[in-house]
mmCIF file of the C-alpha atoms, coordinates in Angstrom:
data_MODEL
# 
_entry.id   MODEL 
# 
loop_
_atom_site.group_PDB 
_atom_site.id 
_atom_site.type_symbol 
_atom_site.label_atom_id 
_atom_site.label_alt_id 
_atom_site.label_comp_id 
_atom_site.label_asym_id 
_atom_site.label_entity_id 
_atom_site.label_seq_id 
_atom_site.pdbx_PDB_ins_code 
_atom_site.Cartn_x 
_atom_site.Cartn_y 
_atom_site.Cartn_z 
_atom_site.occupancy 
_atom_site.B_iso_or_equiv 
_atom_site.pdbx_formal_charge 
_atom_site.auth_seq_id 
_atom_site.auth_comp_id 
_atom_site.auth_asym_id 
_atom_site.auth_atom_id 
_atom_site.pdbx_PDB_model_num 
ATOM 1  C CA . UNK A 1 1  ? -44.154 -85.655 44.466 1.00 0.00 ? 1  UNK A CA 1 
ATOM 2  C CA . UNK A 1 2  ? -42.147 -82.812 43.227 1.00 0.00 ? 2  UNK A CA 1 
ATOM 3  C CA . UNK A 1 3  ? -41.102 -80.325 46.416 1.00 0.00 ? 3  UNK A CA 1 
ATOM 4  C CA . UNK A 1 4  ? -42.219 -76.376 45.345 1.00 0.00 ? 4  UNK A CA 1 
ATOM 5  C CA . UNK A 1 5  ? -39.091 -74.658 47.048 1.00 0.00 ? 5  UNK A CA 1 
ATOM 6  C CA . UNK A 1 6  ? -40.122 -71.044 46.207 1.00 0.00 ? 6  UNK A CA 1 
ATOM 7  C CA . UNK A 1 7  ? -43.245 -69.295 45.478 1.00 0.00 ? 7  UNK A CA 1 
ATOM 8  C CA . UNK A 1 8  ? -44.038 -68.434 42.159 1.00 0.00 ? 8  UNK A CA 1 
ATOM 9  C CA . UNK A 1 9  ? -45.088 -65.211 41.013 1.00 0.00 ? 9  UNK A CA 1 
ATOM 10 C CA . UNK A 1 10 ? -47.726 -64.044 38.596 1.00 0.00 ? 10 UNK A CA 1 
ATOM 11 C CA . UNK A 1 11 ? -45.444 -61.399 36.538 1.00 0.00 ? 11 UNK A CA 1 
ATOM 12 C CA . UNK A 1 12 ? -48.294 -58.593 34.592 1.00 0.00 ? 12 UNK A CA 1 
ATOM 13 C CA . UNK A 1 13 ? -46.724 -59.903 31.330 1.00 0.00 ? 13 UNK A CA 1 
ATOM 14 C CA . UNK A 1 14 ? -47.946 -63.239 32.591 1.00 0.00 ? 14 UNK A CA 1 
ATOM 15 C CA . UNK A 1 15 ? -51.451 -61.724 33.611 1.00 0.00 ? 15 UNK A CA 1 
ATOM 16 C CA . UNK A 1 16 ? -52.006 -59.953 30.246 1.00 0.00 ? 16 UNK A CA 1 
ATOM 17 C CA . UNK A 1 17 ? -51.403 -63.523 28.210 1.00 0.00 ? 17 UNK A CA 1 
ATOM 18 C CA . UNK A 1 18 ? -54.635 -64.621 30.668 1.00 0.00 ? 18 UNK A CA 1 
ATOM 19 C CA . UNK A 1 19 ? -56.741 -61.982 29.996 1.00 0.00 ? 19 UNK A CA 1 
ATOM 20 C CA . UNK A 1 20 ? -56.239 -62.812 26.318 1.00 0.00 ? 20 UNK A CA 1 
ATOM 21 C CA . UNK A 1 21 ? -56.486 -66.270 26.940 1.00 0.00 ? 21 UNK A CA 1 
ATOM 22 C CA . UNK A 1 22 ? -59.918 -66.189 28.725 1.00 0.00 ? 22 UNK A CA 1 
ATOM 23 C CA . UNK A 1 23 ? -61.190 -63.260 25.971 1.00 0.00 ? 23 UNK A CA 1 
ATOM 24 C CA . UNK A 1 24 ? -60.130 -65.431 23.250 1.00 0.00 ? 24 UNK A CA 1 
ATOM 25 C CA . UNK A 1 25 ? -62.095 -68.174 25.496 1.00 0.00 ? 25 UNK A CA 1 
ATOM 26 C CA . UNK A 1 26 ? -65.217 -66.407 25.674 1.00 0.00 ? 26 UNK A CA 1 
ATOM 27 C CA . UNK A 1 27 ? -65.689 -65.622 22.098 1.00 0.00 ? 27 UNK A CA 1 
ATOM 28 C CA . UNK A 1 28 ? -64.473 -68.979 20.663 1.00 0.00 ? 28 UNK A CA 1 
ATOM 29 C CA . UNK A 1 29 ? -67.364 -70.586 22.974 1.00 0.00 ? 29 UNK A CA 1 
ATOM 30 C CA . UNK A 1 30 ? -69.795 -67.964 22.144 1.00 0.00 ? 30 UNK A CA 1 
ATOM 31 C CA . UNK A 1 31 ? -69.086 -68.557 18.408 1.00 0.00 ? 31 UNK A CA 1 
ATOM 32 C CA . UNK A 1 32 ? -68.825 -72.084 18.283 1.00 0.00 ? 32 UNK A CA 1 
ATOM 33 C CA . UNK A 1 33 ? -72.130 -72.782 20.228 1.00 0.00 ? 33 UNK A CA 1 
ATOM 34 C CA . UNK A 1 34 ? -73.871 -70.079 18.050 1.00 0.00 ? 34 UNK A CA 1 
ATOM 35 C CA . UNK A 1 35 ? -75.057 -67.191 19.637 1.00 0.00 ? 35 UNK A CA 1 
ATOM 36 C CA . UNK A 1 36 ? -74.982 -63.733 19.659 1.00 0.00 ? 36 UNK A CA 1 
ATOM 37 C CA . UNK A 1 37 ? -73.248 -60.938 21.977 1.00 0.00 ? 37 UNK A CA 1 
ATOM 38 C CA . UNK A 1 38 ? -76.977 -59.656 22.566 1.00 0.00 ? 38 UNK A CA 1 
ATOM 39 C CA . UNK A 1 39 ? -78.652 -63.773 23.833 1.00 0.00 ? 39 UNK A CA 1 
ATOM 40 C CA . UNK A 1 40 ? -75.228 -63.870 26.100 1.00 0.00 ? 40 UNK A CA 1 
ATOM 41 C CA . UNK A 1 41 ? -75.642 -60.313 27.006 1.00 0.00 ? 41 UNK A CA 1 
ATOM 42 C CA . UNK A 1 42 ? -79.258 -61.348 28.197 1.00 0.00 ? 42 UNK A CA 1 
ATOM 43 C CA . UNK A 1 43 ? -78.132 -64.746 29.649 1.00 0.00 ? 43 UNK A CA 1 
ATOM 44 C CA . UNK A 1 44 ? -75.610 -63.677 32.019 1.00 0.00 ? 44 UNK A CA 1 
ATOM 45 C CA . UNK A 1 45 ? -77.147 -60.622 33.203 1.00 0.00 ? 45 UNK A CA 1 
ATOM 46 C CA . UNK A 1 46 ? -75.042 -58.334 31.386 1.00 0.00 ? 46 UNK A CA 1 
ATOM 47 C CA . UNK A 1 47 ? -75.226 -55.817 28.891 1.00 0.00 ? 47 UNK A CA 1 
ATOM 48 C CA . UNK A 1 48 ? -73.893 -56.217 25.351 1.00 0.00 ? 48 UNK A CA 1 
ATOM 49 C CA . UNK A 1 49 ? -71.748 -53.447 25.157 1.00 0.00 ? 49 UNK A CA 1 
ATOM 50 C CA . UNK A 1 50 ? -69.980 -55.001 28.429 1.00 0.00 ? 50 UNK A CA 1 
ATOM 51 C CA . UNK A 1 51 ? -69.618 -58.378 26.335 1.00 0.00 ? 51 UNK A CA 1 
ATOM 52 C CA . UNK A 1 52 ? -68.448 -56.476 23.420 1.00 0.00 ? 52 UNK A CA 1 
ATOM 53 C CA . UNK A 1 53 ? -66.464 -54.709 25.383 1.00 0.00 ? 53 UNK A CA 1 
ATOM 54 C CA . UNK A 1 54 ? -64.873 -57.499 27.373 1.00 0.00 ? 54 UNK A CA 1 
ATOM 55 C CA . UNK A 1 55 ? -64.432 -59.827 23.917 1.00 0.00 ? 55 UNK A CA 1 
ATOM 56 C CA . UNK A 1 56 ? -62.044 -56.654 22.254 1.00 0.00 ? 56 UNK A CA 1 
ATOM 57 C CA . UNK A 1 57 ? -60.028 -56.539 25.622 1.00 0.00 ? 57 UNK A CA 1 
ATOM 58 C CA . UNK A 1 58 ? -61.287 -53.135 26.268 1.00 0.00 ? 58 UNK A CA 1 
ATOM 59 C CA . UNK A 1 59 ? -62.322 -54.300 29.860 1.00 0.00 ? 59 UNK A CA 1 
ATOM 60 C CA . UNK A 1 60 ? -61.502 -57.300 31.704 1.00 0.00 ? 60 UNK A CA 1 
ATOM 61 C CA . UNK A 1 61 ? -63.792 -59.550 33.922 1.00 0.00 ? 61 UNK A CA 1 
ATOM 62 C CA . UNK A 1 62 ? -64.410 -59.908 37.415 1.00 0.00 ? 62 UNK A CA 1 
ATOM 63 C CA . UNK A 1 63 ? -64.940 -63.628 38.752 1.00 0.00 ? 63 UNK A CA 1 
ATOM 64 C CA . UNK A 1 64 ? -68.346 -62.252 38.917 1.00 0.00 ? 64 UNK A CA 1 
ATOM 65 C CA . UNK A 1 65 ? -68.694 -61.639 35.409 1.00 0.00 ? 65 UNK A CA 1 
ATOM 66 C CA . UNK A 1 66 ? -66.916 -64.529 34.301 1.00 0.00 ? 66 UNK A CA 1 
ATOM 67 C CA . UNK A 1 67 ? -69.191 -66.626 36.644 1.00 0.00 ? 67 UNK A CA 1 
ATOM 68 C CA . UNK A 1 68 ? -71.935 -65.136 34.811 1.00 0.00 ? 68 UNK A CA 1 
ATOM 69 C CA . UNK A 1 69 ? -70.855 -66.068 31.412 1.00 0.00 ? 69 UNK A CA 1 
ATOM 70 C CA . UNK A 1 70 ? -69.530 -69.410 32.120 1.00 0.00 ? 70 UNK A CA 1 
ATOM 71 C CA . UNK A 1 71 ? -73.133 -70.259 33.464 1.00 0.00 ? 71 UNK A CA 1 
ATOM 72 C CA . UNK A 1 72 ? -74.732 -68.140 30.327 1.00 0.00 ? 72 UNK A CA 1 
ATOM 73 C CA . UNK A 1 73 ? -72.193 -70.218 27.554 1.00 0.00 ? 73 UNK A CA 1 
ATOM 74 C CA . UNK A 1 74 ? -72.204 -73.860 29.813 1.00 0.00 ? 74 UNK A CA 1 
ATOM 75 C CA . UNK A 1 75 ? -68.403 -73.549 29.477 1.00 0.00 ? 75 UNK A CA 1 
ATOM 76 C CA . UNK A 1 76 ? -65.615 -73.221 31.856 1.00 0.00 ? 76 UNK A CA 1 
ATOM 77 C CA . UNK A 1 77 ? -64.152 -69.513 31.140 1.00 0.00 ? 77 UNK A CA 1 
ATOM 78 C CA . UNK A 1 78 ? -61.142 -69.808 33.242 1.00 0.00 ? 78 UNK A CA 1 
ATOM 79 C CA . UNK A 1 79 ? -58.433 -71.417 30.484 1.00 0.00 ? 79 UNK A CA 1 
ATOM 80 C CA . UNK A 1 80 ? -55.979 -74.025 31.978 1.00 0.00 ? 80 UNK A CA 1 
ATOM 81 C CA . UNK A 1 81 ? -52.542 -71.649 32.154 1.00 0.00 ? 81 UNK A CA 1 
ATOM 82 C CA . UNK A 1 82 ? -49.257 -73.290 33.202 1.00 0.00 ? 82 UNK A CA 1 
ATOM 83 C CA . UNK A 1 83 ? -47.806 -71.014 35.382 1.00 0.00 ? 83 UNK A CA 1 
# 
């Protein structure tokens, strides 16, 4: 088992390559299973401006939301990252 001697930090450079990781997520699942911002909009309880708004980056999920459309899409939203 490897030993973990120091803590490693999540660096914002780091956090802003997961953000685009789990946008790029949600619209590559959306698209590939077929549906529309407005039936995942209505799925997951939000509105479709939010999706849109979340798939161009201009807003960025809570767990909540991400919850939401994970349920909404049947797809795990949160992308494996090594850290």
């Amino acid at each position: 088992m490897k030993k973990r001697t120091r803590r490693q930090t999540l660096t914002a450079k780091d956090f802003e390559k997961l953000l685009d990781r789990v946008r790029e997520r949600i619209v590559s699942v959306r698209e590939e299973r077929g549906f529309s911002q407005q039936e995942i909009a209505e799925a997951s309880g939000l509105s479709t401006g939010m999706v849109g708004m979340l798939e161009s980056g201009q807003r960025h999920p809570s767990l909540e939301t991400l919850a939401r459309l994970s349920v909404a899409l049947d797809a795990d939203m949160f992308p494996h990252y090594d850290w």
